[in-house]
C-alpha positions in Angstrom: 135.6 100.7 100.6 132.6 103.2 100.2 131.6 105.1 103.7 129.4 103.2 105.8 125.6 103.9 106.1 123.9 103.7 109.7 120.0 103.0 110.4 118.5 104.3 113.4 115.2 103.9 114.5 115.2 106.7 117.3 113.5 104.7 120.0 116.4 104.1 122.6 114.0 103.0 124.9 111.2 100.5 124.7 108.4 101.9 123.4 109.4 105.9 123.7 109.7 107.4 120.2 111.8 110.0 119.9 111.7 110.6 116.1 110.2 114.5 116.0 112.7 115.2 118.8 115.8 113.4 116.3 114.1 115.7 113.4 113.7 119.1 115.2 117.5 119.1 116.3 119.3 117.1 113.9 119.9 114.0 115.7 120.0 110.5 116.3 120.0 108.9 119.7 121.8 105.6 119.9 120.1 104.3 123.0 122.2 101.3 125.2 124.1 104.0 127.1 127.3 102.3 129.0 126.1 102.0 132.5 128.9 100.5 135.4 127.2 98.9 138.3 129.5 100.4 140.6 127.3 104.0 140.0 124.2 103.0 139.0 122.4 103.5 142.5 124.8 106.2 143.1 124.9 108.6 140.3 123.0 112.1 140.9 124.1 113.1 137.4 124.1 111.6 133.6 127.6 112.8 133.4 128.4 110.8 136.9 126.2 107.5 135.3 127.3 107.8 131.6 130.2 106.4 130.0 129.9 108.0 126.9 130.7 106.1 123.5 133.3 108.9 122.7 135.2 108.4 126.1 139.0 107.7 125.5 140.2 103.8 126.1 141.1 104.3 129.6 137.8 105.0 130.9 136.1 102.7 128.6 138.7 99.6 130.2 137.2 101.1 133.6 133.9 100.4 132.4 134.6 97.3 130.7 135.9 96.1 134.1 132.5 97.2 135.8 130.0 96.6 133.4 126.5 94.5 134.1 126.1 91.3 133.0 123.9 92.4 129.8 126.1 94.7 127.9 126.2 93.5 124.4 123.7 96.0 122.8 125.8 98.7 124.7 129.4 97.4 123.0 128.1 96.9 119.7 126.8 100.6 119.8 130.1 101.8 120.9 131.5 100.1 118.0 128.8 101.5 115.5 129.8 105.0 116.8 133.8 104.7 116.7 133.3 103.3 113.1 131.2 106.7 111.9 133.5 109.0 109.7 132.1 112.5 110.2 131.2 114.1 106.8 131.4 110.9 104.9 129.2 108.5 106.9 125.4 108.8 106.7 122.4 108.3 108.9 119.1 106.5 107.7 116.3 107.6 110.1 113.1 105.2 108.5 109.5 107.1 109.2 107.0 104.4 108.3 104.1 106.3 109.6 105.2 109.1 107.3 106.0 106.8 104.3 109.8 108.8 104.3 113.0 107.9 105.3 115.2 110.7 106.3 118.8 110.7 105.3 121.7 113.3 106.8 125.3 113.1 107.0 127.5 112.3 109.8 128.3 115.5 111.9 129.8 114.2 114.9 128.6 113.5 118.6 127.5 115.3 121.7 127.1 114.3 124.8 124.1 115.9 127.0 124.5 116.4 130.3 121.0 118.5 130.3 119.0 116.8 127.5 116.6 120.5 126.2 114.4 117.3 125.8 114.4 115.8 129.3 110.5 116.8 129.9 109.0 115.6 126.7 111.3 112.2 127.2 109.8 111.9 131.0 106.4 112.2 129.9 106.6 109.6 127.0 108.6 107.3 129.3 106.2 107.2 132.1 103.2 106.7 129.7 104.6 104.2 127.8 106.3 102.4 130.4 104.3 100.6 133.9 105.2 102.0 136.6 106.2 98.4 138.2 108.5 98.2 135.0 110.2 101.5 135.7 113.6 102.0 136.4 114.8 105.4 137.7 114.3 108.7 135.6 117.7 109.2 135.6 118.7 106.0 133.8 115.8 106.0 131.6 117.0 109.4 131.0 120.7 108.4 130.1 118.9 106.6 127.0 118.6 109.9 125.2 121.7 111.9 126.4 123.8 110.7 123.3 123.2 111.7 120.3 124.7 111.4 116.5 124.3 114.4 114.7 123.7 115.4 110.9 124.1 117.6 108.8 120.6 118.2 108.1 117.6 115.5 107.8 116.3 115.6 104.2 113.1 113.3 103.6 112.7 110.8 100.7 109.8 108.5 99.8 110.1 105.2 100.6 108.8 104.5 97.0 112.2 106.4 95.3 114.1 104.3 97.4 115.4 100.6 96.2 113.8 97.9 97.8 117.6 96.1 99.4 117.2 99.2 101.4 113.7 99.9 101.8 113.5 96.6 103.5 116.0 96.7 105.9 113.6 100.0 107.5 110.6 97.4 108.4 113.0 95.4 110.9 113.3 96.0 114.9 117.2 96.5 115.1 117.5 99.9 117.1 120.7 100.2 114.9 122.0 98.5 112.0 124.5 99.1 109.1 122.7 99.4 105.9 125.8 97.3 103.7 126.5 97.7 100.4 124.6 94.8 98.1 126.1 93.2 94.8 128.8 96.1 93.4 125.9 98.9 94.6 126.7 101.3 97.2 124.1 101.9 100.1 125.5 105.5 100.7 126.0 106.5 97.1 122.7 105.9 96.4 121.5 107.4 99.4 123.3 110.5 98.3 122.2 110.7 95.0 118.2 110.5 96.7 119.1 113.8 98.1 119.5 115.1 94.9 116.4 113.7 93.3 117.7 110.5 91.9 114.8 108.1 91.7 114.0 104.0 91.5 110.6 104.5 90.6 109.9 103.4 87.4 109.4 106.1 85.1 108.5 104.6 81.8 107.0 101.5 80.5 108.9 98.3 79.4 109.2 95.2 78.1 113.0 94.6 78.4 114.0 91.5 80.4 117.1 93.0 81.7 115.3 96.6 82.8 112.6 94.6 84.3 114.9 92.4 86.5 116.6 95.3 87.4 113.2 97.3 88.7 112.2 93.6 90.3 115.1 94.5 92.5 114.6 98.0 93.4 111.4 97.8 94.0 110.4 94.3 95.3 110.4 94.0 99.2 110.8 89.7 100.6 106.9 89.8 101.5 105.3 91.3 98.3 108.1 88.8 96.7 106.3 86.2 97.7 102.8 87.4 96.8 104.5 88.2 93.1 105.7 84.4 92.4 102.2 83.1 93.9 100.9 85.1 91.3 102.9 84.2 88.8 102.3 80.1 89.5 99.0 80.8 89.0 98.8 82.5 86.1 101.5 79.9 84.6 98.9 76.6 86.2 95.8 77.9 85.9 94.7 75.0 86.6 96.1 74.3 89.9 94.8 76.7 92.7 98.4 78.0 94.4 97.9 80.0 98.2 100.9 82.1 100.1 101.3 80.5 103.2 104.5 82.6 104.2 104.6 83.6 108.1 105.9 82.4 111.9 106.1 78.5 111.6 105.4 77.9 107.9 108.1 75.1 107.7 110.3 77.1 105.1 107.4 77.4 102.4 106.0 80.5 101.4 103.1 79.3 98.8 101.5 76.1 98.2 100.0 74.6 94.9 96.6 72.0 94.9 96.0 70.2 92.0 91.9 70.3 91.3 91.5 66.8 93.6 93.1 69.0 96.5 96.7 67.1 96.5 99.9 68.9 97.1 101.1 70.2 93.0 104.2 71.8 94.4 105.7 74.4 97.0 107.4 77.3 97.2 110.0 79.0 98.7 111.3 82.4 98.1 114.8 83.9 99.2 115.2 87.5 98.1 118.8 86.4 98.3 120.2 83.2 97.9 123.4 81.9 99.5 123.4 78.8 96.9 123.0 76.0 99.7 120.5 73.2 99.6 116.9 73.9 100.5 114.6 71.1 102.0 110.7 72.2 102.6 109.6 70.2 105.6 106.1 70.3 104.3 106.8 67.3 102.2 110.0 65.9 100.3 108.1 63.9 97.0 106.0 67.4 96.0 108.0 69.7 93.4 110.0 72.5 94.9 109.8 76.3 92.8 112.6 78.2 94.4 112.4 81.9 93.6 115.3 84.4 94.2 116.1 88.0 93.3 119.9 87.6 93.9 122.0 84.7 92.9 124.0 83.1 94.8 127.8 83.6 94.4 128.8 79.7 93.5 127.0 77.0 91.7 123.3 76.4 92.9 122.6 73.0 93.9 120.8 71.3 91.3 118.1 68.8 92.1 115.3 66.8 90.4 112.8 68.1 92.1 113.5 71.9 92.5 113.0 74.2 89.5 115.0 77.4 89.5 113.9 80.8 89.3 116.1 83.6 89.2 115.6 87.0 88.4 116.1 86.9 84.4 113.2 84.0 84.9 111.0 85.7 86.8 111.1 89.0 84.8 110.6 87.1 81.7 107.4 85.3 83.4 105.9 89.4 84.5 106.6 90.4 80.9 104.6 87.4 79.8 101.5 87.9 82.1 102.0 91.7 82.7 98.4 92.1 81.1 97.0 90.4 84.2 99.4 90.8 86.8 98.9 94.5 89.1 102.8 94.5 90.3 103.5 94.6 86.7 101.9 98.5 86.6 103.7 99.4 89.4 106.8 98.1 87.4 105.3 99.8 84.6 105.8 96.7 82.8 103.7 95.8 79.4 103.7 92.8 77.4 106.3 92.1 74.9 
């Protein structure tokens, strides 16, 4: 099994980033610190409120024993750190605003029981945070008193990074495992980004097999769906076909209209498909385009009305309109 690769997001709490704070000192903070209720009106000190993640079992059973109601994030974290493996394990720190994620290795964790940062956290905290929403200082506080450290931050693009990973950085998880996908290993690609290994394209070409590999690296779920909206509409140009993907679009991500405005066909796009049956709830009797990047493991289930698309398909169909398609030069794909 290939060392495990951990996402953090550096905002432990709320809406107080802490990302130049993570970069200047070679950290990650973890956030969902283990707070008992027994000393949480009590404690004068971090070390007297904290639990840490690293304690031994004892003292975590003590905690377990006392904990509040809604301690899930704060066990699942615990988890996360015990299954780190310092020097093999890496960090993912995603920057969007920057266009970067930073990568570093496991180093090991500290407890702070005099965060250097305390003032800069306070100041963030109370701005970002109403004061009627406010809990104490000192448990905001304990947010940012754990950290994961790293052997050094080292920025790549988001662009050289493939897209199974890339998209995983756009999500709201504080902290998330990036896993290994189909036989390719999150942390040895990480590691050879460090080095200057790239995804981006380099060179143009028309070979079906190198352009359903770059579809993969490259394509995120959203401009997925934008892609095979495209592509319908260059392949029925009579039809007129819209992406509809979003909150409460009943499954279907783009919709085809024949020139008298009736229904043509849907589609739905999975970036990866599980193989299981698909229903649109827009309407059963209209043809159904499904469109995946990753097959599913067992037999898809066939149906009359659902044409397939898998990756092999759909890199064919980009060869065949690259000419007039604008994702195909960003896959530097021409026309065979």
């Amino acid at each position: 099994m290939s060392p495990k690769c951990l996402l953090v997001r550096n905002k432990p709490y709320g809406k107080v980033d802490m990302f130049d704070v993570a970069l200047e000192y070679g950290y990650a903070f973890l956030g969902y610190p283990a707070i008992a209720k027994s000393v949480r009106e009590t404690a004068s000190t971090l070390r007297e409120l904290v639990t840490t993640f690293d304690a031994e079992n004892p003292e975590w059973e003590a905690y377990e024993k006392d904990k509040p109601a809604k301690a899930r994030k704060t066990q699942e974290h615990r988890k996360k750190y015990r299954d780190l493996v310092e020097g093999e394990s890496l960090l993912l720190m995603p920057h969007l605003a920057e266009g970067r994620v930073y990568v570093g290795t496991y180093a090991g964790f500290t407890f702070h029981e005099t965060p250097t940062w305390e003032k800069k956290f306070k100041r963030r905290y109370h701005s970002a945070v109403p004061k009627d929403e406010r809990v104490p200082d000192l448990i905001a506080l304990a947010s940012v008193c754990q950290t994961l450290n790293v052997d050094s931050w080292d920025p790549i693009p988001f662009v050289n990074v493939p897209a199974w990973i890339r998209a995983k950085c756009f999500g709201r998880s504080s902290a998330m495992w990036i896993r290994s996908m189909k036989g390719r290993s999150a942390t040895e690609e990480l590691e050879g980004m460090r080095i200057g290994e790239t995804f981006r394209p380099t060179c143009w070409t028309s070979d079906v097999s190198e352009v359903g590999k770059r579809l993969l690296d490259m394509i995120t779920p959203e401009p997925f769906e934008h892609l095979m909206v495209a592509l319908l509409q260059l392949e029925h140009s009579e039809q007129t076909w819209l992406q509809v993907g979003g909150s409460g679009d009943g499954g279907v991500d783009g919709i085809g209209y024949n020139p008298d405005g009736r229904v043509s066909g849907l589609l739905q796009c999975k970036w990866q498909y599980d193989g299981t049956p698909v229903e649109a709830e827009q309407s059963s009797e209209s043809p159904l385009h499904l469109a995946y990047l990753v097959e599913p493991k067992t037999a898809r289930a066939e149906a009359d009305n659902i044409t397939f698309y898998d990756r092999k398909r759909i890199a064919a169909l980009v060869i065949k309109h690259a000419d007039k398609l604008p994702m195909a030069i960003t896959l530097k794909v021409k026309r065979g």
